[in-house]
N, C-alpha and C positions, 0 to 999 in steps of 0.2 A: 504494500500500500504506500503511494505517494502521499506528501503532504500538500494541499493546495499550492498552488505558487501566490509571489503577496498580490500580484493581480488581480486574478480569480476569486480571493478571499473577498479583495475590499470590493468587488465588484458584487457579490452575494450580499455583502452588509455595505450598502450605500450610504446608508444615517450616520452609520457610525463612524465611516471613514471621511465623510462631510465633518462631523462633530472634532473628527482628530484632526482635521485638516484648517480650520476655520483661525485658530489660533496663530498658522503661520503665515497664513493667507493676512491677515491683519497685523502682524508685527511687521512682516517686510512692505504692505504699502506704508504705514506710518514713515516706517526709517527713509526709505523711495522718496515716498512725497516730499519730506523733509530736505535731503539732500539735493534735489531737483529744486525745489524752493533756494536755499541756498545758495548754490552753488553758480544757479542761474542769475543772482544777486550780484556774487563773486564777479561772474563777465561781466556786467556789464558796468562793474566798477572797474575793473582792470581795464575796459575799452577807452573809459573815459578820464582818467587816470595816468595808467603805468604804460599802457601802449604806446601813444605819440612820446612821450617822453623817451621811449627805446633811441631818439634819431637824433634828439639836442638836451644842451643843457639851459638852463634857464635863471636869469636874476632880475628880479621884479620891483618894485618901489615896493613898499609897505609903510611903515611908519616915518619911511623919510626916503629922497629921492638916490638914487646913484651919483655917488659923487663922481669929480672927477678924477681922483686918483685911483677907483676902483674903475672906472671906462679908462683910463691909460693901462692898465695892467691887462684888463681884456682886450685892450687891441693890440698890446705887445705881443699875443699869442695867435694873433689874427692867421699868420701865416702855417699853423696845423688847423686851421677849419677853411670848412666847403662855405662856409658863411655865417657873416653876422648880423642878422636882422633886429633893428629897432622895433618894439611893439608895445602893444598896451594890453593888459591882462583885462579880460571882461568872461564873466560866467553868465552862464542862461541855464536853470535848472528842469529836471527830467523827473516828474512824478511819477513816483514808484507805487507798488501795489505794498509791498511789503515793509519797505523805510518811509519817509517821507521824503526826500527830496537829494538827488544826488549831481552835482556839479559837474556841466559839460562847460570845455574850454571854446572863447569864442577868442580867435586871432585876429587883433587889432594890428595888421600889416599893411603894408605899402602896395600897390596892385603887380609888381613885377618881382617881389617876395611870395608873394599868396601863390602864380603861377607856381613857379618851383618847391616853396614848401606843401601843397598840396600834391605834388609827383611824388616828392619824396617819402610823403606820407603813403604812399599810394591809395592815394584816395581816387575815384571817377563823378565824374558831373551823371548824375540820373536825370537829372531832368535841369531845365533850363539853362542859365551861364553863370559866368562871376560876375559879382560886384565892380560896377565900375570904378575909376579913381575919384574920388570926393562926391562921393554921392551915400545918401544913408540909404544903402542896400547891402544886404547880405543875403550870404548861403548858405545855408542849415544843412547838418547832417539828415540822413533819413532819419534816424531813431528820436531824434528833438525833432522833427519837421511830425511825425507820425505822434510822438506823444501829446505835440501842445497842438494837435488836428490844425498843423498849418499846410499851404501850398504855396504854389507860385502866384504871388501877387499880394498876399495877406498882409497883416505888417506885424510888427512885435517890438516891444519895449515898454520899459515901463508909464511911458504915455498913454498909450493904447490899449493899457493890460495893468490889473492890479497883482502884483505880489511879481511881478517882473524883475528881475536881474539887472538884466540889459537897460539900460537908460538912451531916453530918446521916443523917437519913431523911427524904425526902420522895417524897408520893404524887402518882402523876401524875393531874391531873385534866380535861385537856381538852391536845387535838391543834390547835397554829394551822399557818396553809398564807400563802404570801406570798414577796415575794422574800427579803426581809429576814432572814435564818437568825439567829432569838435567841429567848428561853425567857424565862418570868416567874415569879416567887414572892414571896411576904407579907414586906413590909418590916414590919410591925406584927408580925408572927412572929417575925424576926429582933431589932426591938426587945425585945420580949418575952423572948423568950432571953439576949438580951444586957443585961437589966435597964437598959434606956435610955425612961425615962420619957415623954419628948417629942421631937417631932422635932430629929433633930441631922443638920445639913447637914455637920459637919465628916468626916464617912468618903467622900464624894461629892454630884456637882451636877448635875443635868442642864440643862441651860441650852437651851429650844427659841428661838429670835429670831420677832420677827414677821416678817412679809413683807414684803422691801424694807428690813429692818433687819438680813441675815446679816453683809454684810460691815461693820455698826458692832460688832457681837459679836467676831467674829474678830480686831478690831483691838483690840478691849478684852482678851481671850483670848491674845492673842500678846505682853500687855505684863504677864501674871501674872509673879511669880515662879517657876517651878518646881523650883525644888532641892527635890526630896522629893514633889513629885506629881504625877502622870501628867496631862496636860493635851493634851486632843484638838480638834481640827474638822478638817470634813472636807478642807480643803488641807492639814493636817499626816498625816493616815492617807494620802490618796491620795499624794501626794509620796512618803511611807515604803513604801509599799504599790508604789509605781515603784524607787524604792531597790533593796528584796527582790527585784526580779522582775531586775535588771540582770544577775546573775551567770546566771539560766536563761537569759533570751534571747540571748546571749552563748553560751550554748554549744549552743543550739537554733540557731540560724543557723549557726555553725560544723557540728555535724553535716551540716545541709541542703544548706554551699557544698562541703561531701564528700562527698555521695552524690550531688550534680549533678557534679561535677568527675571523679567514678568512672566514674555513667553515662553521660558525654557523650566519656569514652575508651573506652569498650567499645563503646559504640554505632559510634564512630570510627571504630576498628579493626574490629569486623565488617560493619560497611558497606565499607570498604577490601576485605577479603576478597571477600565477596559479588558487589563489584563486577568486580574483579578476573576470579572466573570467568568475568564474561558479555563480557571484552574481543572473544573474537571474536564473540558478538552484536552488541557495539557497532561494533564494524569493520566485518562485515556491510552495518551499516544507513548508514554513514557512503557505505560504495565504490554504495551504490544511491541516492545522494542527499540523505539525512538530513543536516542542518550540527549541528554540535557544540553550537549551543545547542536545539535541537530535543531531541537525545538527552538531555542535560542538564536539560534542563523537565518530560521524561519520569521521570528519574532522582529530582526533587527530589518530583515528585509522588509518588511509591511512598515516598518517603520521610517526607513529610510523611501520608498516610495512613499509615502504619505506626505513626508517633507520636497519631498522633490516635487511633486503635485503642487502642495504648498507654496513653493517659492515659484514657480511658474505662471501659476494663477495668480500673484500676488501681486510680479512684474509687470503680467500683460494686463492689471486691472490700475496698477499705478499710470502706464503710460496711456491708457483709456482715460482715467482719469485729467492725467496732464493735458490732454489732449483737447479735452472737453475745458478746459480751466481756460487752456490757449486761447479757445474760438470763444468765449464767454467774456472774459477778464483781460487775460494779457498782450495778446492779438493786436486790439481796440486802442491799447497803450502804447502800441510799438516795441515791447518790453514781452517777446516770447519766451517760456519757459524749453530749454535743452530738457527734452525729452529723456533722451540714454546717453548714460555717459558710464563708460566700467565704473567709474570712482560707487556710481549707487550699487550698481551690480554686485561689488567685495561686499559694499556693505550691508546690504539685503541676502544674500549668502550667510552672513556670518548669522540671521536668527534660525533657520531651519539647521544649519551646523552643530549649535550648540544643542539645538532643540532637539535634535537626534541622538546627541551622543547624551543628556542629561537623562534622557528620556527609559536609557537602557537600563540604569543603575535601580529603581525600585523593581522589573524587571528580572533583575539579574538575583534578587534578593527573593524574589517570589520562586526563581527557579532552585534556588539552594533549600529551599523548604518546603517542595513538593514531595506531597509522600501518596503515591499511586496508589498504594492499598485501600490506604483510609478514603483517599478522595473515592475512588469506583465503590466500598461498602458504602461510602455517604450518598452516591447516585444510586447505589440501589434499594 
């Protein structure tokens, strides 16, 4: 006589393999959902952020202008960079579902900068053109063009819009697409308005390095002085941008080592149960010959199928989920959720893992304490 295979078994008992199965089926969307929430946060802080920053460095006015002895030391190094652009730092912010509000760069450049730092960005024109020179127009990323429901033609600023960043009125005139999440307008405009004759490097820098010359820039760049202005490259964003993120992962892993910790008691416990009923099956099979690691081989495979059930219907109900979240919520925002990414997959794995192996040990404790005789007189 064979023993079912764990197939056949959970197929005979439906209820019951739903019942064992619902627990993993639920800890790995939570964990899913979660990480997917997340992570898809992560991009699109990194896009707006740590990305453009990958191609220059940057020194900004803050509480006081660039003097001129720190623009004589930057242009003493002029000759290892591709270029030194004059700009003015301006943010236009990106309503989020999950934060409130996350800062996209808009580059206040010259129009014969904006061509070439937009290449280098690699960024593409989606729709419309650039900005021309002295005029309050600019070009929005797609993902700010899509979240604040603008187009070509619309305007934005804080004149025309309450809780605005950007100051002015200005008209939107062309849609860029890329990873890079930032926005452009007419440094020659802004001069112009600001009665500033010629170029004045002291409100901002962009500093691009040549190739094979980042890390002489960065060592130049980390011996500014900075009391009073904002000073960037991209090891001090990426670094800050790991900073920020310590308190979420911190408590994202926390959650995850409690919903694996929950489901791997429940599982536990109802697999104890479960098993429990079928002692005099297992007696049965023990007084006809079956040895306790046979039954037990049996036991682990039903059980490992169940997880694996589990974790399948879990994934493919999480990205149904996400999915649905996308066309509802996120979509609408410009702000879609990454669906799959391995990172969820490890960690969605790791609740049917534990759930499996914890699940053996009340199990294993049942099978050391079967006693065939007694159980078959107690069936009879």
């Amino acid at each position: 006589m064979n023993l079912l295979s764990a197939f056949k078994h959970h197929l005979k008992n439906k209820k019951k393999a739903l019942f064992l199965c619902l627990p993993v089926v639920l800890g790995v969307i939570i964990i899913y959902l979660l990480q997917m929430l997340i992570i898809s946060q992560y991009q699109i802080v990194d896009r707006t952020y740590v990305e453009p920053q990958k191609i220059y460095s940057s020194v900004a006015a803050k509480t006081r202008v660039i003097d001129d002895n720190t623009l004589s030391s930057i242009f003493s190094i002029k000759s290892d960079c591709e270029r030194v652009i004059p700009w003015v730092s301006h943010y236009t912010y990106i309503e989020t579902v999950i934060d409130n509000r996350i800062g996209s760069k808009v580059f206040t450049i010259k129009q014969e900068d904006m061509d070439w730092l937009i290449d280098k960005l690699n960024l593409k024109i989606k729709e419309g053109r650039l900005p021309k020179a002295d005029t309050n127009e600019i070009i929005l990323h797609s993902v700010v063009a899509k979240n604040k429901n603008l187009g070509i033609g619309d305007r934005i600023g804080g004149s025309v819009q309450k809780n605005e960043a950007l100051e002015g009125d200005m008209v939107v005139v062309g849609i860029l697409e890329g990873e890079s999440i930032v926005s452009f307008d007419s440094l020659e405009y802004w001069m112009n308005m600001n009665q500033v004759v010629s170029d004045d490097y002291s409100t901002g820098i962009l500093i691009v390095p040549k190739e094979g010359k980042e890390i002489e820039i960065n060592n130049f760049i980390n011996k500014i002085d900075v009391q009073g202005l904002d000073v960037r490259t991209y090891a001090i964003v990426s670094l800050q941008n790991k900073i920020d993120r310590k308190g979420i992962d911190i408590i994202l892993v926390t959650i995850n080592i409690v919903v694996i910790i929950i489901i791997t008691i429940c599982m536990g416990f109802i697999s104890y149960i479960h098993m429990l009923q079928r002692r005099s099956e297992f007696g049965i099979l023990s007084a006809i010959g079956y040895t306790s690691q046979n039954i037990f081989n049996q036991v682990f495979n039903e059980i490992l199928l169940i997880n694996m059930v589990g974790v399948t219907l879990g994934i493919l109900m999480s990205v149904l989920i996400g999915l649905l979240l996308n066309l509802f919520i996120f979509i609408p925002v410009g702000l879609p959720l990454l669906l799959v990414k391995p990172d969820y997959m490890i960690e969605a794995v790791c609740v049917p893992l534990f759930a499996c192996i914890f699940s053996l040990f009340p199990i294993w404790r049942i099978m050391e304490d079967l006693d065939p005789i007694a159980i078959i007189e107690g069936v009879n």
